[in-house]
C-alpha positions as a printed NumPy array, in Angstrom:
array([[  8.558, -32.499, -12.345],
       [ 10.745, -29.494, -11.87 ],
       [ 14.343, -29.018, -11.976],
       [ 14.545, -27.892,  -8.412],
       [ 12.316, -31.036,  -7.794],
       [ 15.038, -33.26 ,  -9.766],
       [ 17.876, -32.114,  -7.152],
       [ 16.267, -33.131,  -3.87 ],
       [ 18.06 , -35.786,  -1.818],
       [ 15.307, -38.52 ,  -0.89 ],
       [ 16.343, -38.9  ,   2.569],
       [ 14.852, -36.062,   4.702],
       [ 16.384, -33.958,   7.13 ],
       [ 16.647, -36.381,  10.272],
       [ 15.885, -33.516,  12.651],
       [ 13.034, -32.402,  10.614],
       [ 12.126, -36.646,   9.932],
       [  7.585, -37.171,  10.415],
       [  5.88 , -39.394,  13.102],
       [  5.116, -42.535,  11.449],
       [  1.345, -41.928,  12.524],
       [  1.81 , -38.259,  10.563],
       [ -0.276, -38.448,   7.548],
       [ -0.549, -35.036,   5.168],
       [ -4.023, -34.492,   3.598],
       [ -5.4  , -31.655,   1.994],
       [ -8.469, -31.085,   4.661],
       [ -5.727, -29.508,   6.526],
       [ -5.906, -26.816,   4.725],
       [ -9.413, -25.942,   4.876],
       [ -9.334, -26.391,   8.28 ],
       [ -6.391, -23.7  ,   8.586],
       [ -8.54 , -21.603,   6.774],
       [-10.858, -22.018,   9.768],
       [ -8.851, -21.671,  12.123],
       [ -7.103, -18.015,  11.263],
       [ -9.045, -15.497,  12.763],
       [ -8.526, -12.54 ,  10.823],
       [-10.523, -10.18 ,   8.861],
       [-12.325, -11.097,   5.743],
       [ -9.636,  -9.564,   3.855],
       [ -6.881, -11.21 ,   5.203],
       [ -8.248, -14.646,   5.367],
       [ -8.957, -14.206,   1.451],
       [ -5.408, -13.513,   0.637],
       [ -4.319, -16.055,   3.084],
       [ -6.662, -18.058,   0.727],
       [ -5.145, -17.22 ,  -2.418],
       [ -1.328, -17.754,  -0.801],
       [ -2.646, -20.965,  -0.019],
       [ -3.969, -21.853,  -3.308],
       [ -0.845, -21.263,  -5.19 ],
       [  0.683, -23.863,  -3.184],
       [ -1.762, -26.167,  -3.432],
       [ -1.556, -26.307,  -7.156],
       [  2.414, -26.123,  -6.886],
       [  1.837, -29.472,  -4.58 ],
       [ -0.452, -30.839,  -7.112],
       [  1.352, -30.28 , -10.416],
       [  5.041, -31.814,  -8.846],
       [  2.495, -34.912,  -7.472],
       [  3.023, -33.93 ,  -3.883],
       [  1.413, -36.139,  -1.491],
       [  3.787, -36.318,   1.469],
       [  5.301, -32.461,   1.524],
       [  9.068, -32.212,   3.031],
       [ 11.33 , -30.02 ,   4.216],
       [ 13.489, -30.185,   1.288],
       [  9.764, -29.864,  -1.002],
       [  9.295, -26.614,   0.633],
       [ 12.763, -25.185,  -0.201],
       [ 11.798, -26.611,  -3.728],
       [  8.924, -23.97 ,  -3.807],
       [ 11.141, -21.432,  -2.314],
       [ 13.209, -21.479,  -5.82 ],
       [ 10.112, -22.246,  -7.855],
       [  8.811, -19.03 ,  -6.594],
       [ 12.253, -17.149,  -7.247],
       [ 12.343, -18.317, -10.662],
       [  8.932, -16.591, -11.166],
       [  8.102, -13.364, -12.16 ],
       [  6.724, -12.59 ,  -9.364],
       [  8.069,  -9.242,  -6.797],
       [  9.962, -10.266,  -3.845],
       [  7.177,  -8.683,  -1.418],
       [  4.631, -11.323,  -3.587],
       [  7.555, -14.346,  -3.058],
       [  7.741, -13.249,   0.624],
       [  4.181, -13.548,   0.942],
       [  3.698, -16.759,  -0.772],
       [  6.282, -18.394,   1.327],
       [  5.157, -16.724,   4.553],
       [  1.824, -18.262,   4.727],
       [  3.113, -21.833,   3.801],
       [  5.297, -21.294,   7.13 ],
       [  2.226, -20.475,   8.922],
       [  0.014, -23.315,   8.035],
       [  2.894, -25.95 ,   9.061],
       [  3.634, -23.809,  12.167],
       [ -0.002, -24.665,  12.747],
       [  0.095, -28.225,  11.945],
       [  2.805, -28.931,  14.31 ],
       [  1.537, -26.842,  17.346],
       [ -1.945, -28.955,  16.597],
       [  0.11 , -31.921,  16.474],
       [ -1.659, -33.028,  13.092],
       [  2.103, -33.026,  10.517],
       [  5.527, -31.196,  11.26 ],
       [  6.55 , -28.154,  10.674],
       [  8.485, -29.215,   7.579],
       [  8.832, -25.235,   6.514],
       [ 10.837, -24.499,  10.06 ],
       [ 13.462, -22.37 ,   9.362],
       [ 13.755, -22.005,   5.931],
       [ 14.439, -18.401,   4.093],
       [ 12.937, -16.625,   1.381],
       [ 13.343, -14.02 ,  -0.74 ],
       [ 14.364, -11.102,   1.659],
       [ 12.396,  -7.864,   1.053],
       [ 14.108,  -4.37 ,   2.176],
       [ 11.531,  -3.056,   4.448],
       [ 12.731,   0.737,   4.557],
       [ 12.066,   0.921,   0.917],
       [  8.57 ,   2.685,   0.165],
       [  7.427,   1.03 ,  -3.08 ],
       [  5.706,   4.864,  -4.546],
       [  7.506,   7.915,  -4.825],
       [  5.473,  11.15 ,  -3.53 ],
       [  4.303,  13.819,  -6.46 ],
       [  6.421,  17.115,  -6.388],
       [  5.137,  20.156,  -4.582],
       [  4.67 ,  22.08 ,  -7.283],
       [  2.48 ,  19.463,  -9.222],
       [ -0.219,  19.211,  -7.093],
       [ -2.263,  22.181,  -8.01 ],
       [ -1.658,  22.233, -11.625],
       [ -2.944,  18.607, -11.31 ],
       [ -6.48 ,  19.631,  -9.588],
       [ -6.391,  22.49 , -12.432],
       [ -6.779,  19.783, -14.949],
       [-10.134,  18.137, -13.897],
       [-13.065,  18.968, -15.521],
       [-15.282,  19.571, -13.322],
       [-18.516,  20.002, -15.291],
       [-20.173,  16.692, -14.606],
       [-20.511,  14.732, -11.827],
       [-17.734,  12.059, -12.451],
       [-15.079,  14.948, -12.732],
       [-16.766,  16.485,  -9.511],
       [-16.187,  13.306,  -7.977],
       [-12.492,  12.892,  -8.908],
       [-11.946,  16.189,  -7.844],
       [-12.847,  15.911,  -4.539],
       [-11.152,  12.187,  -3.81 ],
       [ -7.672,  13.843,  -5.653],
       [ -8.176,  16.644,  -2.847],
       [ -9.245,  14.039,   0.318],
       [ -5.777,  11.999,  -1.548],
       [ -2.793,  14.84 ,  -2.125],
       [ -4.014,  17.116,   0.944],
       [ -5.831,  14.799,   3.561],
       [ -3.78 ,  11.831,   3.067],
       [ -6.837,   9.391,   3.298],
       [ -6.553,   5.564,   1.561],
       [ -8.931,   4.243,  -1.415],
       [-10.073,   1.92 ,   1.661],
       [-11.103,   4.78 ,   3.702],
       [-12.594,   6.778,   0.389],
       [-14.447,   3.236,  -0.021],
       [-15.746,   2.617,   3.109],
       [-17.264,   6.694,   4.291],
       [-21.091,   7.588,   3.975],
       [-22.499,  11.093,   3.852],
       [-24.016,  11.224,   7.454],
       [-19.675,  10.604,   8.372],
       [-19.409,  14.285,   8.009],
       [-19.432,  15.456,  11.291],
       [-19.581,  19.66 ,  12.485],
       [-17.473,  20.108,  15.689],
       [-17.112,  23.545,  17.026],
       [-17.859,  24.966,  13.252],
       [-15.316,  23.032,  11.703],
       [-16.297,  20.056,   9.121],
       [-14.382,  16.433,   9.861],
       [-15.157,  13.391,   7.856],
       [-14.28 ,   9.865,  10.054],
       [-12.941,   7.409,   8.57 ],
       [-12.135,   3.623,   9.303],
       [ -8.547,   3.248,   8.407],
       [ -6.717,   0.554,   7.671],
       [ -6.733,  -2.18 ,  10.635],
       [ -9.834,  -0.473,  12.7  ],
       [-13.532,  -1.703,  13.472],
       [-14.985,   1.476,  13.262],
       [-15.088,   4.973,  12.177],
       [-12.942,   6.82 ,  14.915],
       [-10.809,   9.157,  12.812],
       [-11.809,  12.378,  12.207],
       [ -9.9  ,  13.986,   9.155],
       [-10.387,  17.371,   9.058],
       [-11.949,  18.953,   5.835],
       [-10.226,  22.346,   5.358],
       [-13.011,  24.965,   3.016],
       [-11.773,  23.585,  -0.468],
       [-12.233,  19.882,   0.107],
       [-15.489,  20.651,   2.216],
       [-16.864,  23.013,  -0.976],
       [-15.522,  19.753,  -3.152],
       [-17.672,  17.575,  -1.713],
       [-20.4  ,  19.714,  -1.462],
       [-20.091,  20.472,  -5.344],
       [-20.17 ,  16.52 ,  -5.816],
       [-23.352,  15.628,  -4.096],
       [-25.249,  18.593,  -5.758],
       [-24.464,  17.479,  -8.99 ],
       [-25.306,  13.4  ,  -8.064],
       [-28.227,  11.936,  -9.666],
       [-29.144,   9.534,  -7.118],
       [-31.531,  10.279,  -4.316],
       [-29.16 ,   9.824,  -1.21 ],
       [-29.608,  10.055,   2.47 ],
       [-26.857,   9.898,   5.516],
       [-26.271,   6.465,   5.366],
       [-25.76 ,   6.524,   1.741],
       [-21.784,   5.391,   0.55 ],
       [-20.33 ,   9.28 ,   0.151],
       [-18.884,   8.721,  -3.11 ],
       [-20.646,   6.492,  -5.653],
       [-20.334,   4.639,  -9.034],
       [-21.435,   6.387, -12.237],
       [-21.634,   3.212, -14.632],
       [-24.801,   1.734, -15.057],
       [-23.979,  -1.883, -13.367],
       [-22.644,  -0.295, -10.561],
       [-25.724,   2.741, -10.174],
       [-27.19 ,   2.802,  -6.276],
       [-30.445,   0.258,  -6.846],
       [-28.624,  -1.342,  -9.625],
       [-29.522,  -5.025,  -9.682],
       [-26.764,  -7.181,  -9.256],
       [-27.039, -11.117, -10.783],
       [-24.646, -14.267,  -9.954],
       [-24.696, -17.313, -12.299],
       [-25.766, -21.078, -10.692],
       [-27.103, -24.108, -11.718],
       [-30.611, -25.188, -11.783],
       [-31.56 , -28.977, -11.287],
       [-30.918, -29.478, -14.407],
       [-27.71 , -28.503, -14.628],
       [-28.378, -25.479, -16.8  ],
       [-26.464, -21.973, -15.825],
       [-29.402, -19.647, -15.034],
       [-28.887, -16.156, -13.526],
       [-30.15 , -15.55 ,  -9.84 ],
       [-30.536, -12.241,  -8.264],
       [-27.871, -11.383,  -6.157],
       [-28.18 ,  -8.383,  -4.352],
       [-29.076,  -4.723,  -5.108],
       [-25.755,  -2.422,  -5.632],
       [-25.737,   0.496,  -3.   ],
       [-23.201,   2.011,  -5.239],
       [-20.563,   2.14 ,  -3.326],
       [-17.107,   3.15 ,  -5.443],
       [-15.072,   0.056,  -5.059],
       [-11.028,   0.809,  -4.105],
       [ -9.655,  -0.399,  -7.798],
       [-12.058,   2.231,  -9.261],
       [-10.791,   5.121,  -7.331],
       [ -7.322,   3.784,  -7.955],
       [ -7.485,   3.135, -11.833],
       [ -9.001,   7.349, -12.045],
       [ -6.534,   8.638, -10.095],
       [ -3.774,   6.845, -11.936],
       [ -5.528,   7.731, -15.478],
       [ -5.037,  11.439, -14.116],
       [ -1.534,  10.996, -13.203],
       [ -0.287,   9.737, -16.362],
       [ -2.605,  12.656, -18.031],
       [ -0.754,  15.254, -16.271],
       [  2.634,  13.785, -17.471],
       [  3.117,  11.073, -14.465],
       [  3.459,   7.74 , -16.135],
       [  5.463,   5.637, -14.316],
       [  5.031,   2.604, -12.349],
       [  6.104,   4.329,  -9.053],
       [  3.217,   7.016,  -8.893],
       [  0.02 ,   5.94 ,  -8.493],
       [ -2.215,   6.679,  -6.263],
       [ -0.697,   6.104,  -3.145],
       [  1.787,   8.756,  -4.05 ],
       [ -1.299,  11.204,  -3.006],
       [ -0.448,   9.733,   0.299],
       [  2.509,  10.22 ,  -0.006],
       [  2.69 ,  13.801,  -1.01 ],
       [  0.491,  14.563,   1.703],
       [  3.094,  13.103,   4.487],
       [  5.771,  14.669,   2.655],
       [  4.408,  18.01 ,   2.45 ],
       [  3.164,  17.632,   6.01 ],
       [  6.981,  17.111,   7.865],
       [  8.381,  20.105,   4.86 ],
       [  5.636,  22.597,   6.338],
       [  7.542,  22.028,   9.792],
       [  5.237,  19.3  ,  11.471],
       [  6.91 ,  16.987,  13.767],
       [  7.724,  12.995,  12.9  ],
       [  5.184,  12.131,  15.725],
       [  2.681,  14.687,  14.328],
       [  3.041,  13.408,  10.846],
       [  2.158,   9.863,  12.235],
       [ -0.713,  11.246,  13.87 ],
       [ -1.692,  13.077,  10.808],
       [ -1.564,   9.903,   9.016],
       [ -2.707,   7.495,  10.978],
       [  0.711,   5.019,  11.135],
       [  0.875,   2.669,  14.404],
       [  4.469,   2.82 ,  13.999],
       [  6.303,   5.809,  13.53 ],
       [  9.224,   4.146,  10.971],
       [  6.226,   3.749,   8.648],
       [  5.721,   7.719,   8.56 ],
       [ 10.106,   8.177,   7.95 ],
       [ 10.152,   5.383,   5.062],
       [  8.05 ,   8.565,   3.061],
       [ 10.04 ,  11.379,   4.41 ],
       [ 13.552,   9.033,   4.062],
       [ 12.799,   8.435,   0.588],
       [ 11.711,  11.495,  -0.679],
       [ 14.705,  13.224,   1.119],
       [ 16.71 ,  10.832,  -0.542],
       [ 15.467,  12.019,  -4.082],
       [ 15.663,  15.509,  -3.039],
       [ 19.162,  15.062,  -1.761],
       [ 20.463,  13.002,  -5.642],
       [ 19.184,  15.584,  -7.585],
       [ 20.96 ,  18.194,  -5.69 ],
       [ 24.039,  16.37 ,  -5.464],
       [ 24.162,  14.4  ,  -9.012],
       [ 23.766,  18.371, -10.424],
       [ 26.1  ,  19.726,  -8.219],
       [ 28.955,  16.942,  -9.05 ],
       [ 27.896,  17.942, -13.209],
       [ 27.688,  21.813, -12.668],
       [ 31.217,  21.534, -10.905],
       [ 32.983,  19.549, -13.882],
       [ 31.893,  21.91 , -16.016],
       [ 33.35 ,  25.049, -13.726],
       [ 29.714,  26.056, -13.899],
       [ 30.004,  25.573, -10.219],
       [ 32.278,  27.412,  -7.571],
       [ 33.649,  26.106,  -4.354],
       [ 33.082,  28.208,  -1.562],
       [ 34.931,  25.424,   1.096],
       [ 38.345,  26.431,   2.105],
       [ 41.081,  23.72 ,   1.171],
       [ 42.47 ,  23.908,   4.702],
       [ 39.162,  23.277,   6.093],
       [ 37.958,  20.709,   3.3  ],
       [ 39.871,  17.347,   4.701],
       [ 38.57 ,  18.648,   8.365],
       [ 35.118,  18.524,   6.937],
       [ 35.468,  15.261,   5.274],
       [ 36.132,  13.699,   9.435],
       [ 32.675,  15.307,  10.911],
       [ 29.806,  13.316,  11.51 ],
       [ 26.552,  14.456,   9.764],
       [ 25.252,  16.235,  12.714],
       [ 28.48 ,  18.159,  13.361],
       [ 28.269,  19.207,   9.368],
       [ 24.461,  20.295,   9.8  ],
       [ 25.793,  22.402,  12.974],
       [ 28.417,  24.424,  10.888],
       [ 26.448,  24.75 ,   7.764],
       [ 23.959,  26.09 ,  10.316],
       [ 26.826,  28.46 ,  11.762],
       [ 28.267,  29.737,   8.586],
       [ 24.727,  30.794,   6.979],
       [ 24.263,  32.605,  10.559],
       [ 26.977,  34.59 ,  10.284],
       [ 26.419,  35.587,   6.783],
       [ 23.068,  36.655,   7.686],
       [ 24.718,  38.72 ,  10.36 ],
       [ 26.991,  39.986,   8.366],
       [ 29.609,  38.533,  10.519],
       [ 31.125,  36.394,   6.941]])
């Protein structure tokens, strides 16, 4: 049993204390599984989250879970090496089954109440790629074959039309739609039952795509998935094999389904990450998300509005769309000013502030500095300074 385990007090909680009739049995959790009505996606990680405590429950010889078991998993999962988003997770669906339990009436809510690990919200886990990177990047993809045509054109749909893997995943060819001569691709982003966002394909990531198909070998047709695998197991018409159990109990291989060829999500993230760290970007904080990224980034720098960058990117809430333009703002600005504070030191760097007006400056708010900053390079362009 674990040392968090050792430490609990056996008495529970008196406001938190179980109906005598309240009997805890793993059905329950199946039957939460049921119950939550969410997409496919979501119930499987539910699943997993799930799981993981089951076999916490199981391995401390759980039978009876408390309040003061729960806060026992809390620290197991601290101690882990899991992230504190993963931790927050964890812990968040364990609060949601109980929550359910009680409001069924079937055990208490032994989990009410209790805190995990806190995760900072405004924190965007992937930085964007700099401006200047982004071109010399598509320079570097040979394009002679049809897997570089391919990465080509999702690095371009990425780093210029901010689309997700998901949305890469999920498009056919016949999603191309002409509207008044221009060329829009609709998606089905993140959270929506259908394809009802057009994102506009400007002549080089039209011509991209176009390049791409020409050079596919498989025969495809409007409904076919837009961008496909080019390994052999994952070929359109590809036959795809589970393993089960005959009556004899021997594994046999069945027939499972034939592959349409669709490019699954992890693919299109492990080429575009392969490409970042070949153009120099290894780190753990660009992947390919930072296409994204870049592509909000760039969007509010080329003088787009907040509200029209959440448009643009298709954010239900707009402090989604500043967590990118905070955080890359907040690079730009630490560069600037760790420099400046080094170039200064070294009298590489002169003052231009006035030493009457530098304690004066020190007592404005932000917005009043951004106003005379504004002034001052007005009158120099006047010639007024």
């Amino acid at each position: 049993m674990s040392e968090a385990l050792a430490t609990i007090p056996q008495r529970i909680d008196y406001l938190h204390a179980m109906p005598v009739k309240a009997v805890f049995s793993l059905s329950l959790f199946d039957s939460f599984i049921d119950y939550t009505d969410r997409k496919e996606t979501t119930i499987k990680g539910y699943c997993n989250c799930i799981k993981q405590f089951r076999k916490w429950l199981d391995a401390n010889n759980i039978r009876q879970p408390e309040r003061n078991h729960i806060k026992a998993y809390r620290d197991y999962l601290a101690g882990s090496n899991l992230s504190t988003g993963t931790q927050a997770q964890y812990l968040r669906a364990v609060k949601h089954f109980f929550k359910w339990t009680e409001a069924e009436g079937l055990y208490p809510n032994v989990s009410d109440n209790i805190h995990g690990a806190k995760v900072k919200n405004d924190c965007h886990k992937k930085d964007a790629l700099p401006r200047n990177s982004v071109e010399p990047i598509a320079k570097k993809i040979d394009r002679s074959n049809e897997a570089g045509c391919r990465l080509y054109a999702i690095y371009l749909l990425c780093v210029k039309c901010g689309l997700r893997t998901i949305e890469i995943n999920r498009a056919d060819v016949g999603d191309i739609k002409v509207i008044d001569g221009d060329h829009y691709l609709y998606v089905q982003p993140k959270g929506h039952d259908d394809k009802d966002s057009p994102k506009y394909l400007f002549l080089e990531a039209k011509e991209a795509i176009d390049d791409y198909l020409a050079a596919r070998t498989d025969k495809y047709t409007s409904k076919s998935p837009l961008f496909v695998s080019t390994s052999n197991k994952g070929k359109p018409g590809a036959k795809l094999y589970k393993k089960e159990l005959d009556d004899a109990g021997n594994e046999i291989k069945v027939l499972d389904r034939i592959s349409d060829g669709r490019i699954a999500t992890t693919t299109i993230s492990t080429m575009l990450k392969e490409l970042l760290i070949k153009c120099g970007f290894d780190s753990d904080r660009i992947t390919a998300h930072s296409l994204r990224a870049t592509a909000a980034t760039t969007a509010f720098e080329a003088g787009l509005t907040l509200f029209e960058v959440q448009q643009l990117m298709g954010h239900c809430d707009p402090a989604t769309t500043e967590i990118y333009i905070k955080d890359q703002n907040q690079l730009s600005i630490e560069k600037k000013g760790r420099t400046a504070i080094d170039k200064y030191l070294k009298g590489e760097l002169h003052n231009d502030i006035l030493p009457e007006l530098e304690a004066e400056l020190f007592t404005m708010t932000t917005e009043q500095q951004k106003a005379l900053l504004a002034q001052i390079r007005a009158e120099k362009a006047r010639g007024t300074l």
